[in-house]
N, C-alpha and C positions, 0 to 999 in steps of 0.2 A: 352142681352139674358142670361138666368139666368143656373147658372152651375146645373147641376141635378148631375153630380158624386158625387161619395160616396167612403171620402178618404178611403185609406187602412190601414187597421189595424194588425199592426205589431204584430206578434208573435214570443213568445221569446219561446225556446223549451227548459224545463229542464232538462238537464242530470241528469241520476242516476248513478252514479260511487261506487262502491263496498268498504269499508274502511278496509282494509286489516287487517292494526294496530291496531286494537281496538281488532280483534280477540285473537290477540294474548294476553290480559289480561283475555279473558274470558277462553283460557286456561291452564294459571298458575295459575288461583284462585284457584282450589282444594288443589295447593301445601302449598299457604297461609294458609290456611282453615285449614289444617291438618299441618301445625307448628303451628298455633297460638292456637288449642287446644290442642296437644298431649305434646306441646315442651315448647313456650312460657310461655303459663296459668300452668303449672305446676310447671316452673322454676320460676315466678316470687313469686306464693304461696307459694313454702319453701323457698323464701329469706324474705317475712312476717313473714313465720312461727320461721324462726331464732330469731326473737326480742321478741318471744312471748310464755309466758307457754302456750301451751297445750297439754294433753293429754287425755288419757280416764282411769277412774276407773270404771270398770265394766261397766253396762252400762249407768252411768253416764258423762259427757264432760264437764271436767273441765279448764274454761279458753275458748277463750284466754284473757289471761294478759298479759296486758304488765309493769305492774312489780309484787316483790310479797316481801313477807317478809324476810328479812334481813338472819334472825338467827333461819328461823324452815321449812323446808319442808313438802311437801305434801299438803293435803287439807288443806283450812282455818279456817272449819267448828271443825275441830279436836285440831286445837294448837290455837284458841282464847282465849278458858275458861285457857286454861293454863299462858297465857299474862294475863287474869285475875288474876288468884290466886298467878302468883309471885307478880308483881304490889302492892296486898295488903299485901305478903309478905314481902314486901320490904321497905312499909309504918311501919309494925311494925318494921320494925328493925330500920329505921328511928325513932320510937318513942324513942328508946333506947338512943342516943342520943340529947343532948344540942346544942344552935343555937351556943355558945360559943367554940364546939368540934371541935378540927383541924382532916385535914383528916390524917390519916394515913398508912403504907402500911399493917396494918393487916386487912383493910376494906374492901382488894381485898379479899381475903377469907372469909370474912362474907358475903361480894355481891355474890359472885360465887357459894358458900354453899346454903342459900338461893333462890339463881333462880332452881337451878338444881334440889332440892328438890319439888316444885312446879310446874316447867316444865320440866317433861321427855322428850322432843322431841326435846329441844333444843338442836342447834348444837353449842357443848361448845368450838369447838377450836375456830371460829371466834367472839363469845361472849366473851371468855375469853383474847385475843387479848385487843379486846376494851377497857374492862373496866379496864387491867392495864395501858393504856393511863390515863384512867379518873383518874386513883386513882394516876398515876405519878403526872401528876399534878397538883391534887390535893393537894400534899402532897408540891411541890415545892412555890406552891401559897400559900399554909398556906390556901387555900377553908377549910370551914365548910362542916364535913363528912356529914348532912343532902342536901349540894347540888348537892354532888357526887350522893349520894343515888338517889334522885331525879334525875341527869342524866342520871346514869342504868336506872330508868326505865322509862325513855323515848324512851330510845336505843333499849328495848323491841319491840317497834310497826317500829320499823325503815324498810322501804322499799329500795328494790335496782332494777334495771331495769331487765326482763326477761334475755334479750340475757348475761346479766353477770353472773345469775344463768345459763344458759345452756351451757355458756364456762366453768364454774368450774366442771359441770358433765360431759362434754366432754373432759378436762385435768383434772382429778381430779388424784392422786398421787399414787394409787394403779392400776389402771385401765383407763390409761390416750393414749391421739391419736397419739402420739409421736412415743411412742410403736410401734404400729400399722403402720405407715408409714414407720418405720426402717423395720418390717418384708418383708413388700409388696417390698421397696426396692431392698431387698435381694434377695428376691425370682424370683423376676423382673431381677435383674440382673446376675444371675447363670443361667436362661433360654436365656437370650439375648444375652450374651458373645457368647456364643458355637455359637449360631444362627445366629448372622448377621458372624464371619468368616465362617461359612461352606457354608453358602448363598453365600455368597461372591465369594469362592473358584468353588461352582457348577454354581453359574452364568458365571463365566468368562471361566471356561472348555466349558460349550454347548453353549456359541457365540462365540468361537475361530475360525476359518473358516480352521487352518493348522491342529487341532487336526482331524477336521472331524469324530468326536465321533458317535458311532452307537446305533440305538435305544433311539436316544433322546427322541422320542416324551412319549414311554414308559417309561422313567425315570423319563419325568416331569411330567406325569399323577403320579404317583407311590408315589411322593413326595409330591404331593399336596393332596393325597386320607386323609392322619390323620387330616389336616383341616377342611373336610365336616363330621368328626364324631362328634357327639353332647358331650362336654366336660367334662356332668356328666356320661355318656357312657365310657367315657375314663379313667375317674375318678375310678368308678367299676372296671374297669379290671384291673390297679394298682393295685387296695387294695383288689382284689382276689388274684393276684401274687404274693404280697410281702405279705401275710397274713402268721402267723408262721405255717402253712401246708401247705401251697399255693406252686406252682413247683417252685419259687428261693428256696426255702431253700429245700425243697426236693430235686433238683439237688446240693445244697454246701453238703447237707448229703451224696450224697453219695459218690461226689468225697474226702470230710474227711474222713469216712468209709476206701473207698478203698486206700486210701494213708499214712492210720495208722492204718489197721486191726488189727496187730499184738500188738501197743503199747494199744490196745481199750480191746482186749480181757484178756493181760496180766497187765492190772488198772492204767497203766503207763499213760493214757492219759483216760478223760472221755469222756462220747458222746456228740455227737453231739448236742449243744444246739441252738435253732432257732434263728434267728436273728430280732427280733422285732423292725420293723423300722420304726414303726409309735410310738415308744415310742422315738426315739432320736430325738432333736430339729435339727440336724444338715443333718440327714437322711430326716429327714421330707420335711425340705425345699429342699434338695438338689432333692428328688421325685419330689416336685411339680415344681422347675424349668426344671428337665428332661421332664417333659410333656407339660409345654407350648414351651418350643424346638422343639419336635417332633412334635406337634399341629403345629406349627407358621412358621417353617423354609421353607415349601413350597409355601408359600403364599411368604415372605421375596424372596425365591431365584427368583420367577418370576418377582417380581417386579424391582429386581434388572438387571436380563434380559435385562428387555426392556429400562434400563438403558443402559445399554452396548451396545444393538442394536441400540440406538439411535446417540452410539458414530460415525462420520464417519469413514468410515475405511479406508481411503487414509491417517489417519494419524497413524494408525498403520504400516501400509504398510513402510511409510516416515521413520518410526522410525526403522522399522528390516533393511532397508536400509542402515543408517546412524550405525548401526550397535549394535543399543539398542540389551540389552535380553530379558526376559520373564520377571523377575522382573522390571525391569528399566521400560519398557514396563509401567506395572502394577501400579509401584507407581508413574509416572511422568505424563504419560498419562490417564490409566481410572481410577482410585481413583480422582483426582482434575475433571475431568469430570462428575463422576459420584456422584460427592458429593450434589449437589441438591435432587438429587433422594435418599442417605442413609440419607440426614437430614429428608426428609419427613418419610423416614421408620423410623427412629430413634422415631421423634415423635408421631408418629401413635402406634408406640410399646411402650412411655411410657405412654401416653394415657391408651391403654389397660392394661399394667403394674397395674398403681394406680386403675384401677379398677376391679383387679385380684377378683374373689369372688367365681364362682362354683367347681374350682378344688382344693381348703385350705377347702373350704366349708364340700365336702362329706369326705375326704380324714382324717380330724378331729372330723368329727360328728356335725360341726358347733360351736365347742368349743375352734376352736385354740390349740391344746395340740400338744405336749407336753409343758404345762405350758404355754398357748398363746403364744408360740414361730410363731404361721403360723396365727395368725390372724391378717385378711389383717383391713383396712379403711373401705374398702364394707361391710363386717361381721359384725362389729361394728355398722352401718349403718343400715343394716338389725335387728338387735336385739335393737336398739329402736323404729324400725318401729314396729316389732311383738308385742314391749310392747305396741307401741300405743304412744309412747312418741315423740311426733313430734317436739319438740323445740329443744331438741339437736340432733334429727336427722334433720332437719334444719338447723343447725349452722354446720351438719359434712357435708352434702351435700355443702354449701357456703364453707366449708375450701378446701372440694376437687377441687373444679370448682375454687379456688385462686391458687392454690397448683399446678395445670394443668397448667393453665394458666400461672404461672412465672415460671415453671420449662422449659416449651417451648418454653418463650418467650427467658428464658437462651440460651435455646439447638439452636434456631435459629439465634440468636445475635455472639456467639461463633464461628460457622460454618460458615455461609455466610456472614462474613463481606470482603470477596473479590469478592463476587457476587452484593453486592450493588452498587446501583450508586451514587459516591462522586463529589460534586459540587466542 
């Protein structure tokens, strides 16, 4: 008898299960998105632009190159015909001489005479370098003056890489970053001193638990209000106050007045004269660190706070027990604790430090004065961007991001080598 059933046909049911994980790259891409345009492509384009002349003359875009000539700046279009006409200059004074002429050292004066006369634009100190090599010696080898000649002016068309031209304008010997970094330094560190001890001092008073300080919450609103002002705001109101009418010197006149009437009126003494303090270098800076202090020190004390508050406090307790003081306290227990957290401040502040720029900025007029005493790295920075000269603002952007970089890497190595962990 013949089977009629009809096997069964297994069905397999596919689950749908939800993939949790994947979501969560679709919502940190915006974060990518927005470094790799705003942050990455930026940074990587003026570490290009370091290797490379460019800038703008007018509305011309000249470059980029990446090298350029030796011994003349500017366009190429302007100092070619100049490489011309010494070149042939140079040939006639080569005529003047026989194949038989030894060289000698009065030849560096006749090469030098010669180019200079023909090319204005030349830059003579590094020209002039060279060729008393060539004419040394020459004069040592007994060379015939026509092959000196003929090396000058080959030296003419000599090429050297961009980023070497744009470290020389960037250190150049009048007007060099050196400068520059020592002011920032300075300024950096007259506002930083006062600021992390007063930090210091207001963090550990409002987390002390036996002080029981009143109105804290009001102190640390109060101390923190000069950091939410905008720095060129802040900037203004200085250099309305210390301006030679401005109310400092209006209140020194008149307590001078009233504590030398008598010698003022009888010529003994003359008047009052204002105290001009955006003309002293030493004023100046000491201004601009007084305001990144007041600007910075409530930001610094809070974070130093939650330092403290993170310390436990069974081992303070442990320690007034055993009969610690307030100092002993202070530098046994929360400084070695709380040193994590003042290295991060520390860095964080030289950070901001080396790129001090809005408050030297207005406070100078953007000139650094007195005598570029307050021009920071940043300003420098900014005034070959204005010119449009992107190759050594290029190379000063790469030196500050080196400069950050190893002085942190100092600040962290110094600090926390008891926090590391040693195999």
């Amino acid at each position: 008898m013949a089977n009629n059933t009809v096997p069964a046909v297994s069905k397999t049911k596919k689950k749908h299960s939800v993939q949790y994980d994947k979501w969560g790259y679709f919502f940190i891409a915006p974060f990518f998105l927005i470094y790799i345009i705003f942050s990455l492509i930026p940074l990587l384009t003026t570490f290009c632009y370091s290797f490379l002349e460019y800038y703008r003359d007018g509305l011309d875009i000249i470059g980029p190159n990446a090298s350029v000539a030796r011994y003349f700046t500017g366009q190429e279009e302007y100092y070619s015909w100049q490489i011309d006409d010494a070149e042939v200059a140079l040939d006639e004074l080569a005529a003047n001489y026989d194949l038989s002429d030894k060289t000698t050292s009065d030849l560096e004066n006749e090469i030098l005479t010669t180019v200079t006369t023909a090319a204005e634009d030349i830059t003579v100190s590094k020209y002039t370098k060279k060729i008393k090599n060539l004419v040394k010696k020459g004069v040592r080898s007994g060379t015939p003056a026509t092959q000196v000649i003929e090396a000058a002016k080959k030296e003419l068309r000599d090429r050297q890489s961009s980023i070497t031209r744009n470290f020389e304008i960037v250190f150049n010997s009048g007007d060099n970053m050196a400068k520059y970094f020592w002011n920032t330094l300075v300024m950096w560190l007259i506002g930083f001193i006062p600021q992390i001890i007063i930090s210091l001092m207001l963090a550990v008073w409002f987390t002390n638990t036996e002080l029981r300080l009143k109105g804290q919450q009001f102190f640390k609103t109060v101390i923190y209000l000069p950091n939410l002002i905008m720095a060129a705001a802040f900037a203004m109101l200085f250099l309305a106050l210390l301006s030679p009418n401005g109310p400092v010197n209006n209140i020194l006149k008149g307590i001078y007045n009233n504590m030398n009437e008598s010698q003022i009126a009888s010529g003994e003494l003359p008047e009052y004269t204002p105290i001009r303090f955006f003309s002293s270098a030493g004023w100046t800076r000491s201004i601009v660190g007084l305001m990144n202090f007041l600007m910075w020190y409530g930001n610094t004390t809070i974070l130093l706070m939650a330092g403290v508050m993170g310390i436990d406090n069974s081992l303070f307790e442990a320690a007034r027990i055993d009969g610690a003081n307030a100092m002993t306290i202070f530098f046994k227990i929360t400084i070695p604790l709380l040193l994590p957290i003042f290295v991060y401040v520390l860095i964080t502040s030289l950070i901001g430090g080396i790129q001090m720029f809005d408050v030297p900025q207005i406070l100078s007029n953007g000139m650094g004065t007195p005598n570029r005493s307050t021009m920071t790295i940043i300003m420098k920075l900014n005034k070959h961007l204005a010119n449009k000269n992107f190759g050594p603002a290029g190379v000063t952007s790469v030196l500050i991001f080196a400069i950050t970089g190893v002085l942190s890497g100092i600040v962290y190595k110094m600090t926390m080598q008891n926090y590391q962990n040693k195999r």
